[in-house]
Each structure stands twice: as structure tokens, then as C-alpha cells.
C-alpha positions in Angstrom: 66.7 60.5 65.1 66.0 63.7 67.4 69.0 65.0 70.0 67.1 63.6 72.7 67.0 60.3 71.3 71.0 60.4 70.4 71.4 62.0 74.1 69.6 59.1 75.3 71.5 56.6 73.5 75.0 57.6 74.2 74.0 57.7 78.2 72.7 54.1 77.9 75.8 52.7 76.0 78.5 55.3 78.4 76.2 53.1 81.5 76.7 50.4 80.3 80.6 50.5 79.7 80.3 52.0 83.6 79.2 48.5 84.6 82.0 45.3 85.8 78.9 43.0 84.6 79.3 44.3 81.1 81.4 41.2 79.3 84.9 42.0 78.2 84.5 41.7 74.7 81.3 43.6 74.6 83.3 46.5 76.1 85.9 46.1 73.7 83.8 46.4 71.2 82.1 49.3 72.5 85.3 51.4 73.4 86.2 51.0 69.6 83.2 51.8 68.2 82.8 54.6 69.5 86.5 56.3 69.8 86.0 58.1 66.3 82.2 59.3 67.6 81.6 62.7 68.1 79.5 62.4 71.6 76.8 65.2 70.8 76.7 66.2 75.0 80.1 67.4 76.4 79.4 65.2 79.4 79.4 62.4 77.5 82.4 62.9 75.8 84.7 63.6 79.1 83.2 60.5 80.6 84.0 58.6 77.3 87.3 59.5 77.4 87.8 58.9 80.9 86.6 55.4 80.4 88.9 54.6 78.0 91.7 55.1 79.5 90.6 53.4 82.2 92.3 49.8 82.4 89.9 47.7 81.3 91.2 44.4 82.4 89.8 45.6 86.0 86.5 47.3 85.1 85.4 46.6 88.9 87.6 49.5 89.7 85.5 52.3 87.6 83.2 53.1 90.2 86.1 53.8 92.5 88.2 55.3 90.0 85.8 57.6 88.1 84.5 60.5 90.0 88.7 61.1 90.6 89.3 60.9 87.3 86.3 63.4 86.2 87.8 65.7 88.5 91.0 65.1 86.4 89.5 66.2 83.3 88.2 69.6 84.7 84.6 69.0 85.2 84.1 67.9 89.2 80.8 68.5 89.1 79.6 66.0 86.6 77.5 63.3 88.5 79.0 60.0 87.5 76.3 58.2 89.9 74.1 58.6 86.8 76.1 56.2 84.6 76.6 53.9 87.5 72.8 52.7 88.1 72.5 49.4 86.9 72.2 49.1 83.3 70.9 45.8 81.6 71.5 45.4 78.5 71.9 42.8 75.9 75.0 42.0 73.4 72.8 42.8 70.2 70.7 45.5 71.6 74.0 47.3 72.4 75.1 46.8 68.9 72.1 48.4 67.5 72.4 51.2 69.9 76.1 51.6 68.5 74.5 51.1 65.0 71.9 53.9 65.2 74.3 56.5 66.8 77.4 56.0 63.8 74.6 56.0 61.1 73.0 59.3 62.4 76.8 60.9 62.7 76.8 59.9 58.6 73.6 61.7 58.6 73.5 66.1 58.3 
């Protein structure tokens, strides 16, 4: 898999966790998947982190909550409107997203 295609994958999953339509356990899921993944775009990584501990029994409030929270972790000028578009996305093609990205970390 090229960087772009990683890059590309990572911002599709990070939208979709962005998203209160995304169901609970689906997020769960996600969130644990990918805690031990090295996010390949620094972005990526500060706005997976700030997900997380995000409480996600109220993921209506991320779009609210977000852009304060990026400023919290140093990088205020990272566009979290890009994350936010609407992102559809079904259960098992998210899992093969999440499948793709931990078997090209295995990967040199």
C-alpha cells in the first residue's frame, strides 16, 4: 500500500469516528484498534488522540468540542472541518479499512 493510500485511509476512518451517526460499538471498536497504530501523518495522530479522550457516550458533542481541544494539543491551525463532512461508511468496510492499515504497520 503507497503513503497516499495509508494517508487516505486513516482520514476516512479519523471521519468517520468524527461522526454521532457512527454506531457505538463500531466506534468502540475503532478507538481500540487503532490506539496501538502509529498514524503515519502527525495530524492524524493529534486528532486521534483527541478523539479518544473525548467521552464517547456523547459523540454529538465532538463537533463542538473538537476545534477547542485541537487548540489544547498545540496545533490550532489544524482544520477539523475536514474530518467533519459527512462520512458514510459501512460496519465491514470500516473493518477492512482497519484491516489494511494494521497489516501494512506489520509490513517494512
Amino acid at each position: 500500500m503507497t503513503h497516499e493510500e495509508t494517508i487516505a485511509i486513516e482520514h476516512r476512518l479519523l471521519g468517520l469516528l468524527c461522526h454521532d451517526t457512527t454506531e457505538p460499538e463500531l466506534r468502540t471498536e475503532l478507538l481500540s484498534r487503532l490506539r496501538s497504530y502509529p498514524f503515519r501523518h502527525v495530524h492524524h495522530q493529534v486528532l486521534f488522540d483527541c478523539l479518544r479522550k473525548m467521552p464517547s457516550h456523547r459523540p454529538e458533542l465532538i463537533p463542538a468540542l473538537l476545534p477547542a481541544r485541537l487548540v489544547q494539543a498545540g496545533f490550532p491551525d489544524l482544520d477539523a472541518t475536514l474530518f467533519l463532512e459527512p462520512c458514510r461508511m459501512t460496519k465491514t468496510e470500516a473493518r477492512k479499512l482497519i484491516e489494511r492499515l494494521t497489516n501494512a504497520k506489520a509490513m517494512p
